[in-house]
C-alpha positions as CSV (number, residue, x, y, z in Angstrom):
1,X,-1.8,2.8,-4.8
2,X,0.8,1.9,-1.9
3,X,-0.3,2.5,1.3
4,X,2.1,4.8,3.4
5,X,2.0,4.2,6.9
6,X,5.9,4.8,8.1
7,X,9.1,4.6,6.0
8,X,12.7,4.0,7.0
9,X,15.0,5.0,4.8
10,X,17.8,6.7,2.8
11,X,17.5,10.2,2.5
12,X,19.3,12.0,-0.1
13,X,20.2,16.0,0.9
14,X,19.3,18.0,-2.4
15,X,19.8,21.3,-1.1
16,X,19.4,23.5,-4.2
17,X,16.3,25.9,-4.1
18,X,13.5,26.0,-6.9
19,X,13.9,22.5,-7.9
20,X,11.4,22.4,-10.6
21,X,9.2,19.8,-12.5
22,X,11.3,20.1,-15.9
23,X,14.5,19.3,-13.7
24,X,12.9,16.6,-12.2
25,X,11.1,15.1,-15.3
26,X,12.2,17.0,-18.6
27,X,9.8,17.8,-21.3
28,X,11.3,15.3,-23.8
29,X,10.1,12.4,-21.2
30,X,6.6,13.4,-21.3
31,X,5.8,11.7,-24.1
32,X,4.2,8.8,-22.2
33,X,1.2,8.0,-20.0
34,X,2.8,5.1,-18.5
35,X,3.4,5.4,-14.8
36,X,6.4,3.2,-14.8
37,X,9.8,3.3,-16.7
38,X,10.7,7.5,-15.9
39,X,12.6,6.9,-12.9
40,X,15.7,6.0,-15.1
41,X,15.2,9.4,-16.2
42,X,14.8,11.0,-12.9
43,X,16.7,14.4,-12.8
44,X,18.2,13.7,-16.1
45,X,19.9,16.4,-17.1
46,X,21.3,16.7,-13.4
47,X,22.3,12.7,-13.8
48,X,23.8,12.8,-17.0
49,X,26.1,14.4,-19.4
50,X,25.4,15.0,-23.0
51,X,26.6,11.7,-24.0
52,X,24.7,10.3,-21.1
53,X,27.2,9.2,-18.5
54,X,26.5,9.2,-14.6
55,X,27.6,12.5,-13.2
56,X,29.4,11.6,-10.2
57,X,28.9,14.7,-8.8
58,X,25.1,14.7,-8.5
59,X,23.7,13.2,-5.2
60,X,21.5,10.0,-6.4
61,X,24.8,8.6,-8.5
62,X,26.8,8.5,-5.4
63,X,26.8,4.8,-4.0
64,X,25.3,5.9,-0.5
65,X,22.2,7.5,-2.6
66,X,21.1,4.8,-5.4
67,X,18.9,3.6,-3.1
68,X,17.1,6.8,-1.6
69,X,13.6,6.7,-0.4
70,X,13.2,10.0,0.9
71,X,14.6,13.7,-0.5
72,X,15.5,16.5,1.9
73,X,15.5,19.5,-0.7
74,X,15.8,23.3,-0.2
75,X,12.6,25.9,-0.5
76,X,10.0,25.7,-3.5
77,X,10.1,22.1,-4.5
78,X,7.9,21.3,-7.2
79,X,7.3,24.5,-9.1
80,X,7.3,24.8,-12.9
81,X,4.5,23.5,-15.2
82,X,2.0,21.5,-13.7
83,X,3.2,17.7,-15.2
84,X,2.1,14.9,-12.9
85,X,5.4,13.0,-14.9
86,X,6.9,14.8,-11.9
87,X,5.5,12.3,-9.1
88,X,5.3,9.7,-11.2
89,X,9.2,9.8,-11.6
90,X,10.1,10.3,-8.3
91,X,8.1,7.3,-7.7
92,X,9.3,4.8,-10.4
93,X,12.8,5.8,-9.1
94,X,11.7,4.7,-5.5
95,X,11.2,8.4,-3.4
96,X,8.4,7.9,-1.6
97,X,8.6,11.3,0.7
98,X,10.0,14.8,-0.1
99,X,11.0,17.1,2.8
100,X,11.2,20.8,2.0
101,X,10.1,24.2,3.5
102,X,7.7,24.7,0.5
103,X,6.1,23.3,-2.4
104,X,4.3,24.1,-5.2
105,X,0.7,23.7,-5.2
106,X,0.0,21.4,-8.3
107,X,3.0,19.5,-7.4
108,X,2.0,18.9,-3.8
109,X,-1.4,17.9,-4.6
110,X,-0.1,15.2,-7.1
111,X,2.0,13.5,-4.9
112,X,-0.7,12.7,-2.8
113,X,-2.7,11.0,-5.8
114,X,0.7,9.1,-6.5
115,X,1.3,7.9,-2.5
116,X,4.0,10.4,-2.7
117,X,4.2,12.0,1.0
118,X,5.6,15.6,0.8
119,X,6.1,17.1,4.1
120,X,6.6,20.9,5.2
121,X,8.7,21.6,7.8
122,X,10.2,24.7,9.1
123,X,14.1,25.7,7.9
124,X,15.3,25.0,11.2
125,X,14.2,21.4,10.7
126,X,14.9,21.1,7.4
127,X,18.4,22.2,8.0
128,X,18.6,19.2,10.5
129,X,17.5,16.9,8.5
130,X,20.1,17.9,5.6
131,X,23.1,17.7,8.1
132,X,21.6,14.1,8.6
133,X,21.0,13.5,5.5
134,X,24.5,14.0,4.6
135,X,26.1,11.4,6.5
136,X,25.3,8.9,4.0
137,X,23.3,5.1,3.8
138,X,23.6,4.2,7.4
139,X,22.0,7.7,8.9
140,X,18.2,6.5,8.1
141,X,15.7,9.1,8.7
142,X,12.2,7.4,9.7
143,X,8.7,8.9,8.3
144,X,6.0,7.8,10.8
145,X,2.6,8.8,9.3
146,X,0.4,7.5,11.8
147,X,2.5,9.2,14.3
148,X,2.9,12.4,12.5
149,X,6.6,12.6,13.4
150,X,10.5,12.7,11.0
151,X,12.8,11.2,13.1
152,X,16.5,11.6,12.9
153,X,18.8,8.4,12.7
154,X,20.4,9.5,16.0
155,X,16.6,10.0,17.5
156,X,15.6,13.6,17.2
157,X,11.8,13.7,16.6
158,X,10.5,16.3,14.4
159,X,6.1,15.9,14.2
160,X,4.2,17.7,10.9
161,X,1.2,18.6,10.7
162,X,-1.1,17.1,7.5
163,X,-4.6,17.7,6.6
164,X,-6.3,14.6,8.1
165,X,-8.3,13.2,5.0
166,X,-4.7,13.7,2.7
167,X,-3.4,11.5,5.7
168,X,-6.6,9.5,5.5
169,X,-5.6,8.5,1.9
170,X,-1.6,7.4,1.8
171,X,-2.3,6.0,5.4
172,X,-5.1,3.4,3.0
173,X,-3.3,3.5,-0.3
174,X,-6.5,5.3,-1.8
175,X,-5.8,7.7,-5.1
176,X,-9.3,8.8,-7.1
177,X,-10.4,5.9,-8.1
178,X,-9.8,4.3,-5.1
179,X,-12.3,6.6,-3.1
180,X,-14.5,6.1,-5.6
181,X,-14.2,3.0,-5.0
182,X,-15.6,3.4,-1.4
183,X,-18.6,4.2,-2.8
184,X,-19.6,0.9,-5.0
185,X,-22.1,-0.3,-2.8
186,X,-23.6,2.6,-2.8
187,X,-23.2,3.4,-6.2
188,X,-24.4,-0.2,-7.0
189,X,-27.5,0.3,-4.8
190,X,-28.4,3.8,-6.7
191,X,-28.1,2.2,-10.6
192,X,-30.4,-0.8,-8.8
193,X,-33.2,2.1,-8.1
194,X,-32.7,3.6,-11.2
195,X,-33.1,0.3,-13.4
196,X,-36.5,0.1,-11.9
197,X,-37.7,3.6,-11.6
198,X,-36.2,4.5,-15.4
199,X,-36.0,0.9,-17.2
200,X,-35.6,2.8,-20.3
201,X,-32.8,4.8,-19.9
């Protein structure tokens, strides 16, 4: 996994409220357990029309957005069914943060695991960060995780909290089997003992 330490980026201002996982990924993509190849799928039904042609409307087919990083999107992002397609989309497409007020629990906790950095802030903020947002590819907001801080493209600093071994991981690019991965020599010295207390097993 990617290790996150600060970002600066496009930000694309979603604003719509209970943005859920089968908006984000929808069920027909979930066929896969490949990592790779759902970003072009991304929000599909929001990209696309029926015969699959760009919306023009929708934020991330508007030239300033192809290239977003980071999402500023209104209050419950995340919610739905429990799909870990979700992060993994956001991902391929290249979002590497989401700002919101909220998220939902399974959906929060899978970012992590993906070195996807979601980040609540308070409505006040958030609405800052929109305006920001909104003025396009040259306003680039900057994530700083080892300073715990959003700051605006004209230099407003915002600081988050984060629970310090979630930080931990992104800040050292470690998902599950990473931490586990901590642990080898330790694991290593245990199967050592074993092999010679229990040569049978």
């Amino acid at each position: 996994m990617d290790k996150f330490t600060k970002l600066t980026g496009i930000a694309a201002p979603m604003p719509l409220v209970n943005i859920d996982t089968d908006m984000i990924i929808p069920k027909q993509f979930l066929k896969t357990i490949q990592r790779s190849g759902l970003g072009k799928n991304l929000f599909d039904e929001l990209r696309y029309d029926a015969a699959g042609n760009e919306n023009p409307d929708f934020v991330l087919n508007q030239p300033a957005y192809r290239a977003s990083e980071i999402i500023v999107a209104g209050d419950n992002f995340g919610c739905g069914s429990s799909r870990e397609h979700a992060p993994w989309a956001l991902l391929d497409f290249g979002i590497r943060c989401v700002i919101s007020t909220s998220f939902a629990d399974i959906f929060y906790n899978n970012c992590f695991k993906n070195g996807i950095l979601p980040i609540v802030m308070p409505q006040e903020v958030v609405d800052v960060l929109m305006d920001d947002a909104r003025r396009g590819s040259n306003a680039r907001i900057t994530v700083d995780l080892e300073e715990m801080k959003v700051v605006t493209s004209d230099g407003q600093e915002f600081p988050f909290t984060l629970d310090p071994f979630r930080r931990h991981c992104l800040l050292n690019g470690l998902d599950d089997i990473g931490l586990t991965m901590e642990k080898s020599s330790a694991i290593d010295g245990f199967e050592a003992k074993m092999e010679t207390a229990r040569p049978w097993i």
